[in-house]
N, C-alpha and C positions, 0 to 999 in steps of 0.2 A: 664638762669633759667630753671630748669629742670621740670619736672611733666605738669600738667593742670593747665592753666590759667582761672580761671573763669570771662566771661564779659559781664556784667549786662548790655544790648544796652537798650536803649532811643526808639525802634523804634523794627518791626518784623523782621525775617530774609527775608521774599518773600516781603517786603515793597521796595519802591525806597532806593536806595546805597546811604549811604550818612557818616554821619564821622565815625558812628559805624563800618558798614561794611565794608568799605576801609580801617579801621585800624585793622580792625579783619583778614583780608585778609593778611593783612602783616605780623601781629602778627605769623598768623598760618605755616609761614614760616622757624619758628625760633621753636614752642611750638607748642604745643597742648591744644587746646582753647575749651570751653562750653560754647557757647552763650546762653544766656538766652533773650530768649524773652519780650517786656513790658508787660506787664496783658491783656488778650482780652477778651471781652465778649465772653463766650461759646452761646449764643445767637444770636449776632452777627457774629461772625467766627462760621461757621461751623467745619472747623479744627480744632479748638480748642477743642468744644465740642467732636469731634471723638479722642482724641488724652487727652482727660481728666483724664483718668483712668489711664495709662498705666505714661502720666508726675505726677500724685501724687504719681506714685509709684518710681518717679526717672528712667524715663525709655527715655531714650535722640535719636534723631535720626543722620543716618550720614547728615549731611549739604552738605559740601563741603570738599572733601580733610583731611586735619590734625583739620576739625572744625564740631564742633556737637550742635545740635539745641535741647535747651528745651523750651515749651513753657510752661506759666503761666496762668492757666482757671483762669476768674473772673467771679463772680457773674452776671446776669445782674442788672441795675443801681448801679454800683460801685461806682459810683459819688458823691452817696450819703451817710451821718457817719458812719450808722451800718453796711452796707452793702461794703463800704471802710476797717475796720476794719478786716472783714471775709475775703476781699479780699487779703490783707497783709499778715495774718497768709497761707493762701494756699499757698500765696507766700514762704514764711519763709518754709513751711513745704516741699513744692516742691522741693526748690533749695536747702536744707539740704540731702531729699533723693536722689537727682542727683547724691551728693557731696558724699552721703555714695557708691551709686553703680558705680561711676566711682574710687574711688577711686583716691588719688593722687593730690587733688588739691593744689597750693602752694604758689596761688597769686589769690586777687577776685578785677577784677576791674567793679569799679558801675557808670556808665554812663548813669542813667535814673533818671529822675526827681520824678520816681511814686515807687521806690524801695527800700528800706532800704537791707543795708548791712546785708548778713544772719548772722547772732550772734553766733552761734554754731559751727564756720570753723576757728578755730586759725591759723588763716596763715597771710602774710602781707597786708595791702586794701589800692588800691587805689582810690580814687574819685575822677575822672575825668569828670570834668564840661566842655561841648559844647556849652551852650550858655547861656545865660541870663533866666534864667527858669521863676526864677520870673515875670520880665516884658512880657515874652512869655506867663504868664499863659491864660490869653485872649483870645490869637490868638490861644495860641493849642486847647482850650476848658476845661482847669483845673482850678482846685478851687486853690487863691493863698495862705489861709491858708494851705491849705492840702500841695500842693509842698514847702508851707517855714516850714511849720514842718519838715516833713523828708530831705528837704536840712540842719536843725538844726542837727538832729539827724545823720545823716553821717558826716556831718562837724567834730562832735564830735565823730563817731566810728575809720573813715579814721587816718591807719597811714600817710598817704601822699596827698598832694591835689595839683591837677591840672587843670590849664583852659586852652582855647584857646587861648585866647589873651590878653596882658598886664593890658587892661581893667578891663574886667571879673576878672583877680585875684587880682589885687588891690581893688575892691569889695568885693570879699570874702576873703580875709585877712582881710579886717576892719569887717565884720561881726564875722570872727572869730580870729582875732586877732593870725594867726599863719602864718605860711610859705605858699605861694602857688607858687608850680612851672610854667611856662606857656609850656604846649606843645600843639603847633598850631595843624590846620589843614596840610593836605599834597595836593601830587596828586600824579598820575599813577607813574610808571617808563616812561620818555618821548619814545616815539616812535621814530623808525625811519624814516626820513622823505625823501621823494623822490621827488626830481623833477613833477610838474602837467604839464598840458597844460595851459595856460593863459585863465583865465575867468575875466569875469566882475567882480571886487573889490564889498564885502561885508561884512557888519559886521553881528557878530552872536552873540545869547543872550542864555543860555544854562542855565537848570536848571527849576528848579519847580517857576510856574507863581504864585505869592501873594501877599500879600501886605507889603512882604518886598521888592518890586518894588519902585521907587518913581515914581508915578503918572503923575507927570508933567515931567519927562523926555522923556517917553513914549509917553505926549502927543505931546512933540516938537519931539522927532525924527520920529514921524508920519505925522507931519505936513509938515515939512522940503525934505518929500520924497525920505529918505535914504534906499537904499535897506536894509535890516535884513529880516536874517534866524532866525527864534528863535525854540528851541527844547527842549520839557521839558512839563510835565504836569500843568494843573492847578489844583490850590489847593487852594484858595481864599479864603475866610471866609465873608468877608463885601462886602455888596451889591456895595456899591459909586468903591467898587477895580474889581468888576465883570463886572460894565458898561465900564470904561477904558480898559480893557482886549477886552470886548467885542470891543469896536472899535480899539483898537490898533490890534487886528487878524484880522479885515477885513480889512485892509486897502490894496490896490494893491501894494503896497515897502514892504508889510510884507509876511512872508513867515513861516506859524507854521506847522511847523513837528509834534508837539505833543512826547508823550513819545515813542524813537527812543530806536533801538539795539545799543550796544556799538560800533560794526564795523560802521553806520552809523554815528554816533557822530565822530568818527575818521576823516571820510571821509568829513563830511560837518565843521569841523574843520581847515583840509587838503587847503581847497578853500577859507578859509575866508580870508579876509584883517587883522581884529582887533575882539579882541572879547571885551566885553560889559556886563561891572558891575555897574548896575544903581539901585543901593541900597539908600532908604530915609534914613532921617538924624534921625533914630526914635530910644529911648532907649535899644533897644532890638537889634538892626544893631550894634549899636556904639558899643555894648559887641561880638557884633559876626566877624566869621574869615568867610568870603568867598570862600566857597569850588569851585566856579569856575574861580577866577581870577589867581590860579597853575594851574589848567585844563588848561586855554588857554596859560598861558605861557610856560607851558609843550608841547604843541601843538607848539610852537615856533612863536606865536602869540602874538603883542602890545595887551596891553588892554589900554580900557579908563574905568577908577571909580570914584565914587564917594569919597568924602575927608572923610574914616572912618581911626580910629586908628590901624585896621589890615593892612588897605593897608598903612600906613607912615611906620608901623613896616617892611612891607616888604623890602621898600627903593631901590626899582626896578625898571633902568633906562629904562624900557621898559614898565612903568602902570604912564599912563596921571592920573592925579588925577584934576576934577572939581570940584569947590565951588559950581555949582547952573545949573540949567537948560541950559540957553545959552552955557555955559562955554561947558557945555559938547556934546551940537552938534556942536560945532565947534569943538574941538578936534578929534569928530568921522570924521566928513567931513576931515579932517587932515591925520587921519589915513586912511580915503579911498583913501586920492591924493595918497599916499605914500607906498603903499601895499608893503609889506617886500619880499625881496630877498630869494631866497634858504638861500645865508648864512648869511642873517643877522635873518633868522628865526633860524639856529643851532646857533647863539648864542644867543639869545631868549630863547632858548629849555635849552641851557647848565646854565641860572639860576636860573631853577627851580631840578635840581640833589643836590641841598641841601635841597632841601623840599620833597622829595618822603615819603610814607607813612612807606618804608623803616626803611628811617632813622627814623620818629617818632615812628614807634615800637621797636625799637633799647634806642631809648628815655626812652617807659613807661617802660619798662623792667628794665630800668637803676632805673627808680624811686622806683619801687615795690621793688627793690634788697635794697632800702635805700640810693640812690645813688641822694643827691636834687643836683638842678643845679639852684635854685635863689641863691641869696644872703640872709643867714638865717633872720631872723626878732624876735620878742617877742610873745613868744607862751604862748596860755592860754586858757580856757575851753572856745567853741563856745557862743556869746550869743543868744536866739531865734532869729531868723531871723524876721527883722521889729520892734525890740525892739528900745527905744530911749535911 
């Protein structure tokens, strides 16, 4: 597909890398991409506000490379009807004068729960769902009227719809009664991996701390006295997830890097035994695809997870999958007698090159072009979202 790809992210560009940007990165390899930023308070973001005039005039900056950043000023308390409202239309208005001064756009992918597809840009749309928005509305901090309207109203714009995992679109096909393709999450291109010096076996827990953690695994693999590295910010919302954190970081077998450089994450990757997906059994998990259990496989690392529907789809001889708490520090203890070989780590590594963010940008391209890859289904006008 030739021209600019427009892609509505869920999240900022200078925010932590997560499915947006790792697929936008890929994307920009093949096209020429306009990200668009989610809505920030010009009050809150300073950037925002300095950068207000010049994005309602459609005026985009370089990003990175083949990729260019627009950002969306909102109002301050956006949160709330009227003020929601003004904040959409700036949106609509924004992303249309982007669209007029870059000329060229030929595909709009909308990947944010807080966005409607701009209405004025006749080109193909995809809408690409990453997680469970609804049940997420909670924990992100959003109204769940407001995101199951506009997931209404794109369900119903979108030529094409996509989720992460088999879950999530057998949900939203029964909400809207149409085809949903599933295009998971990915990870890196694997690295190559070199021979270390032999250290003491440890598992690592990578990724932003919250309370998509389960609780109680945390607290037995603290109890139990396993060494873990864990690396990744906290972002917690609920007090009862802030006190576990708080004792699972201090404990002496734990070991928090906090938010690490890429080359560090390599490295402390590099050293591990297993890496450590200890996801709760909670409705917003079960719809979500795990963006670090490819990382560690890519890394040429066993993991151990939790029993969610993205890791059975995976079906990957090298991810322990636990029913509960015990189950799963004993699998870690397992994988730490057992620390993988150089080559049982490349081949480790070599089953994660059908999941690179590569191929899923190779994927959405395929979709945007008209090209589905479910199996078609009975398609009909979306109903509101949460109707009976």
């Amino acid at each position: 597909m030739n021209g600019t790809i427009m892609y509505i992210s869920g999240g900022r560009w200078d925010g932590i890398p997560g499915t947006d940007r790792l697929l936008v990165e890929a994307l920009a390899a093949k096209v020429k991409v306009l990200w668009v930023d989610q809505p920030a308070s010009i009050m809150r973001h300073r950037d925002v506000l300095r950068h207000s005039a010049t994005s309602l005039l459609g005026r985009t900056e370089a990003a990175q490379g083949n990729i260019f950043r627009l950002r969306l000023p909102a109002l301050p308390g956006f949160s709330r009807a009227v003020i929601r409202r003004t904040t959409e239309a700036l949106a609509q208005w924004t992303m249309h004068a982007a669209a007029s001064e870059l000329g060229g756009i030929t595909g709009v992918v909308n990947a944010s729960p807080l966005v409607e597809f701009p209405a004025r840009i006749p080109v193909p749309r995809l809408l690409h769902v990453t997680d469970d928005w609804l049940s997420a509305s909670a924990l992100l901090g959003l109204k769940r009227g407001h995101v199951a309207r506009l997931l209404t109203s794109n369900l119903r714009m979108a030529d094409h719809v996509s989720a992460v995992t088999p879950t999530l679109a057998s949900k939203l096909a029964a909400i809207s009664g149409r085809t949903v393709d599933v295009l998971p999450n990915g990870c890196r291109a694997p690295l190559t991996l070199v021979p270390g010096p032999a250290v003491a076996p440890y598992a690592v827990l990578a990724g932003q701390l919250n309370e998509r953690l389960d609780p109680e695994i945390l607290k037995e693999l603290g109890r139990c006295g396993l060494p873990v590295v864990v690396m990744g910010p906290r972002t917690e919302r609920e007090p009862g997830m802030s006190q576990t954190l708080d004792r699972f970081l201090a404990l002496p077998n734990v070991r928090w890097l906090g938010h690490v450089a890429p080359s560090e994450v390599a490295r402390v990757l590099a050293g591990a035994a297993a890496g450590l997906t200890p996801y709760a059994a909670s409705e917003f998990n079960t719809a979500s695809f795990p963006l670090k259990t490819l990382e560690y496989l890519a890394a040429g690392l066993p993991v151990v997870a939790t029993d969610l529907p993205a890791t059975r789809w995976l079906d990957n001889p090298y991810v322990d999958v636990a029913g509960n708490a015990g189950e799963y520090v004993a699998l870690t203890k397992a994988a730490l007698r057992n620390a993988p070989t150089h080559a049982r780590r490349l081949d480790i590594q070599a089953t994660s090159h059908a999941h690179t963010w590569e191929v899923r940008a190779e994927h959405l391209l395929a979709l945007l072009g008209g090209q589905q890859t479910t199996e078609p289904g009975q398609t009909r006008a979306p109903r509101p979202v949460g109707s009976n």
